[in-house]
C-alpha positions in Angstrom: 18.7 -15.4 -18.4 17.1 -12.1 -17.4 18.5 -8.9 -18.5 18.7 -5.0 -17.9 15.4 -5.0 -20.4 13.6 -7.6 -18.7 14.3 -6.8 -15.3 12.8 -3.2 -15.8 9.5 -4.5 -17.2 9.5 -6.3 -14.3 10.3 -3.7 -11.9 7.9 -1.9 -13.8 5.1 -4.2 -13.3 5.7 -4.5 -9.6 5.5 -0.8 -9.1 2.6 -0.3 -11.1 1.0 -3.0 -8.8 1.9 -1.6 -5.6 0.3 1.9 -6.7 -2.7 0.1 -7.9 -3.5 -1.4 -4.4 -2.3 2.1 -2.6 -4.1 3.9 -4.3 -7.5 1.6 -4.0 -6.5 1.9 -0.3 -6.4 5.4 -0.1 -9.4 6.4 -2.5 -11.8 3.9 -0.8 -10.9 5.7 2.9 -11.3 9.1 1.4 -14.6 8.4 -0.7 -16.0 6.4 2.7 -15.2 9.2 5.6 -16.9 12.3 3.3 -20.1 9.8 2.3 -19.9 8.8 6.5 -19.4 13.3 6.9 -21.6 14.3 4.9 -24.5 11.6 5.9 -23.8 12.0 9.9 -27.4 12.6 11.5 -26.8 16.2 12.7 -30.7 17.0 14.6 -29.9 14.8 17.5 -28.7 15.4 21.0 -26.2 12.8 21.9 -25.5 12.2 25.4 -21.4 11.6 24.2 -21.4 15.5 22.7 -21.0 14.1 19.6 -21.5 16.1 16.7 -23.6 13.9 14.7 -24.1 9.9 14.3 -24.9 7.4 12.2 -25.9 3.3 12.2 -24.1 1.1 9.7 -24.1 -2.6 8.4 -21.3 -4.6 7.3 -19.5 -8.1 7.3 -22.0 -9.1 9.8 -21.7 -6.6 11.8 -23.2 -3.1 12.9 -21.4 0.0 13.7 -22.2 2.9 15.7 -19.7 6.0 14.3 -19.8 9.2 16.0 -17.9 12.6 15.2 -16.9 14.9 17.4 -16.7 18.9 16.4 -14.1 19.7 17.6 -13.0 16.8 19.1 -13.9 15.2 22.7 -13.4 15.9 25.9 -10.2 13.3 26.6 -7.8 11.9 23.8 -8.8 8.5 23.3 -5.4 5.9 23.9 -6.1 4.2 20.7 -6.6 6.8 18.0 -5.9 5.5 14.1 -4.6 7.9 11.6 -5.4 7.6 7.9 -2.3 8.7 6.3 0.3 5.7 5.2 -2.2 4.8 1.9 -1.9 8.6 0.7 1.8 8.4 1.3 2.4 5.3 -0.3 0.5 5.5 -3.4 2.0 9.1 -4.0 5.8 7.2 -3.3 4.9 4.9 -5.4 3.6 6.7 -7.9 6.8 8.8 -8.3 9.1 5.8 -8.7 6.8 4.7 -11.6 7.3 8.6 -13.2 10.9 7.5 -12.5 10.9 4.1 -14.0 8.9 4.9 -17.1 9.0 7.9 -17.9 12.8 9.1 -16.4 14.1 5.7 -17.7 12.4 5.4 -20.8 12.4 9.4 -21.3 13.3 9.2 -25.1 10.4 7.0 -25.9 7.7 8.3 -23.7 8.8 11.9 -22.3 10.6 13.8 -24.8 9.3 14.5 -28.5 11.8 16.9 -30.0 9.0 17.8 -32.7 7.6 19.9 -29.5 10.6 20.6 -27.6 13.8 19.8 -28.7 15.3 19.6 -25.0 17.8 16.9 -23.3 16.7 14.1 -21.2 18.3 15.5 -18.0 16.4 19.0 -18.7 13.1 17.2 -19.5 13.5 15.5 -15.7 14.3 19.0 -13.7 11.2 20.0 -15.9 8.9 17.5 -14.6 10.4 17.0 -11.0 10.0 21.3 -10.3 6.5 21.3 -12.3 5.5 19.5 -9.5 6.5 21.4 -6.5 5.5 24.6 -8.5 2.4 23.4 -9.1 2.0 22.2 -5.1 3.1 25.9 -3.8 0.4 27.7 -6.5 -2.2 25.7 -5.2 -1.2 25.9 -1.6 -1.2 29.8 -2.2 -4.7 30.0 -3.5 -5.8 28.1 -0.7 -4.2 30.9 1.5 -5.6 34.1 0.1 -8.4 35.3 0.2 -10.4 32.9 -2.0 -10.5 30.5 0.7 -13.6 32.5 2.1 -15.7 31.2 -1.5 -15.0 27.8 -1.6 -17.1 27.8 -5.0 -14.6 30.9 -6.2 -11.9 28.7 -4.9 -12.4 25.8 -6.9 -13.2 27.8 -10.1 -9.5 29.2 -10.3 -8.3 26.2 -9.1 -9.7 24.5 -12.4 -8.5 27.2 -14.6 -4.8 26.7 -12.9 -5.4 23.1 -14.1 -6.4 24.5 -17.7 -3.2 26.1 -18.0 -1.1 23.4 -16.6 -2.5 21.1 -19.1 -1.6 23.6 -21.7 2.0 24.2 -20.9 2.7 20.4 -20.5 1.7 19.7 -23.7 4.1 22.5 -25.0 6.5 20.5 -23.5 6.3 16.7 -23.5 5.1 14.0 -25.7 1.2 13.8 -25.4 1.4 10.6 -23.3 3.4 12.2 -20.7 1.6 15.3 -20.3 -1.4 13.8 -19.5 0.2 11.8 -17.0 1.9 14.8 -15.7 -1.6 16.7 -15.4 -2.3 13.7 -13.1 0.9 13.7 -11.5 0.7 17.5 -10.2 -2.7 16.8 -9.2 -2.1 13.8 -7.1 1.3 15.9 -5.3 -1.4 18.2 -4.6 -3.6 15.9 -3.1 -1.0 13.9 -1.0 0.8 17.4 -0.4 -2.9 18.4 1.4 -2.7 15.2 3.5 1.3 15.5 4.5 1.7 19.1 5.5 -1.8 20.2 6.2 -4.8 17.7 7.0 -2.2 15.7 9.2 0.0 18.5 10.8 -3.5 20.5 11.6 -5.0 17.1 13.1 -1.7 16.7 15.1 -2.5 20.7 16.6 -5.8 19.6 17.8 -4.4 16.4 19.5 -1.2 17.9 21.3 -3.9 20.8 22.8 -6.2 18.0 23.9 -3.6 16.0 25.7 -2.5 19.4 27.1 -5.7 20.4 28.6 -6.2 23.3 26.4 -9.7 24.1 23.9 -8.7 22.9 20.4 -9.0 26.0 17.8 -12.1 24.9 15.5 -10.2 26.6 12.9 -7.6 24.1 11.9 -10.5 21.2 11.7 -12.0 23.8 8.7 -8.8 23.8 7.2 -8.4 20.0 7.2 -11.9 20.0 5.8 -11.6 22.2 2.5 -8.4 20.3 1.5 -10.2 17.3 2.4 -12.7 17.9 0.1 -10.8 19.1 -2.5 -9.3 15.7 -2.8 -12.4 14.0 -3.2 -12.9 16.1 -6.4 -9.9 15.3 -7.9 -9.9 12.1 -7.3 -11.6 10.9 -10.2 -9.5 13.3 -12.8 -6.3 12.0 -11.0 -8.0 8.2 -12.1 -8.8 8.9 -15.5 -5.4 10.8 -16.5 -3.0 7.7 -14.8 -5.5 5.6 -17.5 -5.2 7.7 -20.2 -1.7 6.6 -20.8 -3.2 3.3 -22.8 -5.1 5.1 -25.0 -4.0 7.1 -27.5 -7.1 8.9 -28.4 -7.2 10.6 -25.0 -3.1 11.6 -25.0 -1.9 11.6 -29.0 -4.0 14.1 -30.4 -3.8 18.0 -30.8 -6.3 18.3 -28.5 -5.0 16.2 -25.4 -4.9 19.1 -23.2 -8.6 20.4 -23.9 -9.4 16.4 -22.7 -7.0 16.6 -19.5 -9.4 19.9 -18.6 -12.9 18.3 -19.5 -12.2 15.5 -17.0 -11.9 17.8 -14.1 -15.4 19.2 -15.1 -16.6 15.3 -15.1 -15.0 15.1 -11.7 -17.0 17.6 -10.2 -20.6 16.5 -12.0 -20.0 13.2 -10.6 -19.0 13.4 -7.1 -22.0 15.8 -6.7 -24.3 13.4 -7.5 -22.5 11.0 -5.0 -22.2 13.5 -2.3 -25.3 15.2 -2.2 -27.4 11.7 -1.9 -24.9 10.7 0.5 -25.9 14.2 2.2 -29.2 13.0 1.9 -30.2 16.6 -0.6 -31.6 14.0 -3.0 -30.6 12.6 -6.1 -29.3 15.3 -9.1 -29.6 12.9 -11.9 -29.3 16.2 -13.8 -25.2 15.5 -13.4 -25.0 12.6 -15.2 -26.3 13.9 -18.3 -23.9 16.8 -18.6 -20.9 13.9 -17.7 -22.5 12.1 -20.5 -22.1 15.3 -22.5 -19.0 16.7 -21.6 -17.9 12.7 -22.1 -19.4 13.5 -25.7 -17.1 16.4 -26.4 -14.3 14.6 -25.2 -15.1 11.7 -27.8 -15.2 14.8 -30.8 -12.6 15.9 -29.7 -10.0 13.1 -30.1 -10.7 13.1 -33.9 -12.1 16.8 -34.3 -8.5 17.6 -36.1 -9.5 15.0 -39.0 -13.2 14.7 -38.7 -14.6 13.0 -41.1 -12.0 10.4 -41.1 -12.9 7.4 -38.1 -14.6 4.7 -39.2 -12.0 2.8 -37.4 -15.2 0.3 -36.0 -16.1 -0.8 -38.5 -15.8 -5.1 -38.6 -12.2 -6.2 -39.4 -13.1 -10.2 -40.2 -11.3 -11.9 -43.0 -10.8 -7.8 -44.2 -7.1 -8.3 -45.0 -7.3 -8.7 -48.2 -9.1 -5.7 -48.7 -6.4 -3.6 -47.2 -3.8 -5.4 -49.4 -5.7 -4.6 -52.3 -7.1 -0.9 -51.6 -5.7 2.4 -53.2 -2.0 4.0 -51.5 -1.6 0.3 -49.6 2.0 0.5 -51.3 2.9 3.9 -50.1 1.5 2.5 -46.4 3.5 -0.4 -46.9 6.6 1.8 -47.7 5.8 3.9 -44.7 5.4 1.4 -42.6 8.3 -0.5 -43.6 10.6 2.6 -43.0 8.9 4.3 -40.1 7.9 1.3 -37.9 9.5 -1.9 -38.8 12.8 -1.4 -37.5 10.9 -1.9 -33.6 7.8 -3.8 -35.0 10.1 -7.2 -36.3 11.3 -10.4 -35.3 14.9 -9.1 -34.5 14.3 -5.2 -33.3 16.4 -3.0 -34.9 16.2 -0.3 -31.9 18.7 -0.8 -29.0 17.4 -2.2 -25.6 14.4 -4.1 -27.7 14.5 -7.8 -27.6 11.0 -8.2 -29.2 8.4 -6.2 -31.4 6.5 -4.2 -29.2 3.3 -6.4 -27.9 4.3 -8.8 -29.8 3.3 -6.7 -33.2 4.5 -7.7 -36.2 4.7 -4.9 -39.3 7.6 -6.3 -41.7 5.3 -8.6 -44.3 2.2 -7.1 -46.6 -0.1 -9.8 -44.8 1.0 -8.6 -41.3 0.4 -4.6 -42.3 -2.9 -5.2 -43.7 -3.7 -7.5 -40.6 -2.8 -4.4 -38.2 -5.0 -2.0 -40.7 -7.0 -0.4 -37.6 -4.4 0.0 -35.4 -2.4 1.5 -37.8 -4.8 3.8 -39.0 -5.6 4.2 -35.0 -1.9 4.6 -33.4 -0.3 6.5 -36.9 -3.2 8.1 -39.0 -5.7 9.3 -36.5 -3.2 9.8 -33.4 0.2 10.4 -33.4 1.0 7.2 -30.5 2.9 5.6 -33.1 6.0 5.8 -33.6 7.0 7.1 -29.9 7.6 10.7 -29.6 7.9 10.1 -33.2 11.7 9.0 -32.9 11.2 7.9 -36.4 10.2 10.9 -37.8 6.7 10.1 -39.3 5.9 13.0 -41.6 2.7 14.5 -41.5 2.2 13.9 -44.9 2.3 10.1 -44.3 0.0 9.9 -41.8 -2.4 11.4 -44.1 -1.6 8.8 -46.5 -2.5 6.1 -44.3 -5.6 7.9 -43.3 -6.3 8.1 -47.0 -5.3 4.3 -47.3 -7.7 2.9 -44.4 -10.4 5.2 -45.7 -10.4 4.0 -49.1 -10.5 0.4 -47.9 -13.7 1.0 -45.7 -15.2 3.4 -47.6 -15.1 5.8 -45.1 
């Protein structure tokens, strides 16, 4: 018989489903029409008045796309708007902030080691950071740094360095990440619902009117535009990071959230300046690969010196069981971890272990050595928002413990 429990993994699951295909939807739409913009043959006089052209091939087929600048003459009757995916995957996006992290708000959004605040204030928090973080965005775009886009985008990044910071002042490393990605993609969907749309929807009542459509309110549509396609690939990684607990559980989670946004921008410059047709700047994958590199130093730079965590794990049980500080681990574990991580959880609302872990025998905690050392010793993913109140102390013990065993 299902239950409460069971019933909101599902819904869970279903959610997270519909904002996968929404949000493939609307990425795939935006990445095509700037590649189509940006590669439009521009040098040639079209007998339409068309701004530029361009020939494609697909399912068969071959296409003849033309853009107008402004727009043409006479509103055509059968004009598509691109709006519904951005709509959708931002909808759904916020019921799976509520289901997860509203729901669930003692596992996944509040650590009271940060912030000892109450579940209703940690959701005003998150639900207001996100309009605040829409209107200081919005008013950058405004002022007068919308005449340098590049001046533009460079405070616009060190807005998103400072959001990163406070969130992580704030919620457990898991959700701030998320919430990084969360105020970027209101942002994004924000530029779509009350600016690219609304401006679009100026030019079309003047054309059906008879009157010259202001070119001005096509620039604006543009720069948001194309501030989206830069974010999209932060917005990616962040709703990812979630998974993995050296991106979100360590001290420096918010440096990471910030790093990505410079990966954004190195590769969807490569991207847009072939699709531009300015040649091929394979210069930009090598700093990505770089600033990748500081992100991977950075997730154990608090305890350097301490992950060998890759090293081969076959038949190696035995060598846990037996190394130095495996009976303090077991201890730890026992008291810290076991009470979720058992065949009857001890924690209200669980019905399993967690993934179907198992942490109450010797053989079992020396069988989970890596992840333990991963999740508890090298991150702090394990326990959640530390409800079990995992001394410091102990996760250096079990540092100690898995480094012993692998000689590390």
């Amino acid at each position: 018989m299902l239950d409460v429990v069971t019933l909101g993994s599902w819904l869970e699951f279903a959610i997270r489903w519909l904002h996968v295909i929404t949000a493939i939807a609307w990425i795939g739409s935006s990445f095509y029409f700037i590649a189509l913009d940006l590669g439009l043959h521009r040098d040639r006089v079209l007998p339409s008045g068309a701004d530029g052209e361009e020939w494609q091939v697909h399912g068969g087929g071959f296409y003849h796309i033309q853009k107008y600048m402004v727009a043409p003459e006479n509103m055509p009757g059968d004009l598509t708007w691109f709006k519904w995916e951005s709509y959708a995957t931002w909808l759904s996006g916020v019921a799976l902030l509520a289901v997860v992290y509203y729901w669930g708000a003692e596992f996944y959004l509040i650590d009271r080691q940060i912030m000892d605040i109450s579940v209703p204030v940690a959701i005003c928090i998150s639900m207001s950071s996100l309009a605040v973080g829409w209107l200081i965005y919005d008013a950058l775009c405004k002022s007068p740094l919308r005449k340098n886009a590049t001046t533009l985008m460079m405070t616009l990044f060190v807005i998103l360095v400072a959001i990163s910071f406070a969130y992580a002042q704030v919620f457990t490393g898991r959700a701030a990440l998320l919430h990084v990605g969360a105020v970027t993609a209101t942002i994004m969907t924000a530029n779509v619902f009350l600016v690219i749309i609304p401006n679009q929807k100026v030019v079309v009542a003047d054309l059906i009117a008879g009157r010259q459509p202001d070119p001005e309110y096509g620039r604006i549509a543009k720069l948001r535009s194309t501030h989206n396609n830069y974010l999209t690939l932060p917005v990616i990684f962040l709703m990812l990071s979630n998974h993995y607990p050296l991106a979100f559980a360590t001290e420096n989670n918010w440096i990471i959230a910030s790093l990505v946004f410079l990966m954004g921008v190195t590769i969807r410059h490569f991207f847009n300046s072939m699709h531009a047709r300015k040649g091929r700047p394979w210069w930009t994958w090598g700093l990505t690969a770089l600033i990748f590199a500081a992100i991977m130093w950075l997730s154990t730079a608090p305890i350097q010196g301490a992950d060998d965590a890759d090293k081969a794990m076959h038949g190696a049980a035995a060598r846990f069981a037996s190394a130095d500080g495996f009976d303090e681990v077991q201890n730890i574990v026992l008291g810290r971890c076991s009470m979720c991580h058992a065949p009857d959880p001890g924690w209200p609302g669980l019905h399993w272990a967690p993934k179907g872990v198992r942490l109450d025998t010797p053989a079992q905690i020396a069988g989970q050595a890596r992840e333990i050392y991963l999740q508890s010793g090298l991150t702090h993913a394990m326990p959640p928002a530390n409800l079990s109140w995992m001394e410091q102390s102990e996760r250096e013990a079990i540092i100690a413990w898995y480094d012993a065993a692998t000689g590390g």
